[in-house]
ROBA-611217 format. One line per field, with one value per residue (C-alpha): x negated, y, z; residue number from 1. Coordinates in Angstrom, 3 decimals, padded with zeros to 6 digits. Each point is the difference from the previous one (the first is absolute). Example, Ala and Ser with C-alpha at 12.3 -4.5 7.8 and 13.67 -1.06 7.14 Angstrom:
BEGIN
u <- c(-012.300,-001.370)
v <- c(-004.500,003.440)
w <- c(007.800,-000.660)
k <- c(1,2)
This chain:
BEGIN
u <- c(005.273,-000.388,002.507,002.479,-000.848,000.181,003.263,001.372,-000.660,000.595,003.262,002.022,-001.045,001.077,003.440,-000.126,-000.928,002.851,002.408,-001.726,-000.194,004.402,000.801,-002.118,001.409,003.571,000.185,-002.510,-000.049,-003.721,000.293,001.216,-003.085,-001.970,-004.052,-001.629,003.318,-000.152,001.817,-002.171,-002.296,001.076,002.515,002.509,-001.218,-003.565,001.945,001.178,-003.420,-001.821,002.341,000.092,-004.012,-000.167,002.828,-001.623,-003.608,001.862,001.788,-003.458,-001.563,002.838,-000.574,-003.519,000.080,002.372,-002.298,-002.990,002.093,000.719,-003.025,-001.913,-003.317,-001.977,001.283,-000.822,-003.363,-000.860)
v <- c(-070.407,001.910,-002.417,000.839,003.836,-000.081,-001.669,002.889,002.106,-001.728,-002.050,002.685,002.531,-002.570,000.306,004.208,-000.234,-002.240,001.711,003.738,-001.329,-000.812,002.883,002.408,-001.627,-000.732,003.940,000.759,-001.444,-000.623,000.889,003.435,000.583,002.749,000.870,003.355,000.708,-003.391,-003.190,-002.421,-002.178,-003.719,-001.694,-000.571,-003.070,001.313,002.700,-002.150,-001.756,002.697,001.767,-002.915,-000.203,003.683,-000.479,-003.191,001.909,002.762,-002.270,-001.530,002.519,001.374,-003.656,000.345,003.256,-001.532,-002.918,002.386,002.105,-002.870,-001.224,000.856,002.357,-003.253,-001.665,002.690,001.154,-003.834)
w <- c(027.686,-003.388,-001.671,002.459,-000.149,-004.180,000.196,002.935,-002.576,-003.398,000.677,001.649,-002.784,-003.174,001.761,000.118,-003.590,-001.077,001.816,-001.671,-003.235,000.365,001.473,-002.623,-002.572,000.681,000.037,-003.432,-003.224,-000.036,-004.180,000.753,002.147,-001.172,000.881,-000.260,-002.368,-001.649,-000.386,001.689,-002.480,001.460,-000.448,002.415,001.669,000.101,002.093,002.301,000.166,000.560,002.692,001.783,000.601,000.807,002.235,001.573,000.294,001.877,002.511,000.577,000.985,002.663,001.257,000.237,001.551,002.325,001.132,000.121,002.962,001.868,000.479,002.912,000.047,000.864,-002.532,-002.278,000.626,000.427)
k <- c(1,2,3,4,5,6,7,8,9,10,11,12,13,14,15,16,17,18,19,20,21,22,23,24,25,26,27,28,29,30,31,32,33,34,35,36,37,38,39,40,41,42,43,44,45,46,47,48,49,50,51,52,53,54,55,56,57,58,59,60,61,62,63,64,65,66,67,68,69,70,71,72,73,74,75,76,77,78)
């Protein structure tokens, strides 16, 4: 049952991430990014890389905050 709960969670929100990580950056030039006023320090694929993960670990958690509202208050407190 947690296998099936991760991958609720996990599968749906690699798919949100792709589909963030083509829309962010088929508007922005991830090299003309700035942080705090500067030009990011990566290069542009560790850009991508590490968008993508942030992106991911944000759909995950809307996912798991999803499953934790469905379940029932037995479930929960059980």
């Amino acid at each position: 049952m947690l296998a099936q709960r991760l991958m609720w969670i996990v599968w749906p929100a690699f798919l949100v991430a792709g589909l963030l990580e083509a829309v962010v950056f088929g508007m922005f030039d991830p090299e003309s990014m700035h942080w705090f006023g500067q030009y990011m320090p990566l290069s542009r694929q560790g850009i991508y890389a590490v968008s993508f993960f942030v992106f991911w670990a944000l759909a995950m958690l809307s996912s798991s905050l999803t499953i934790l509202l469905s379940l029932s208050p037995f479930e929960v407190n059980h």
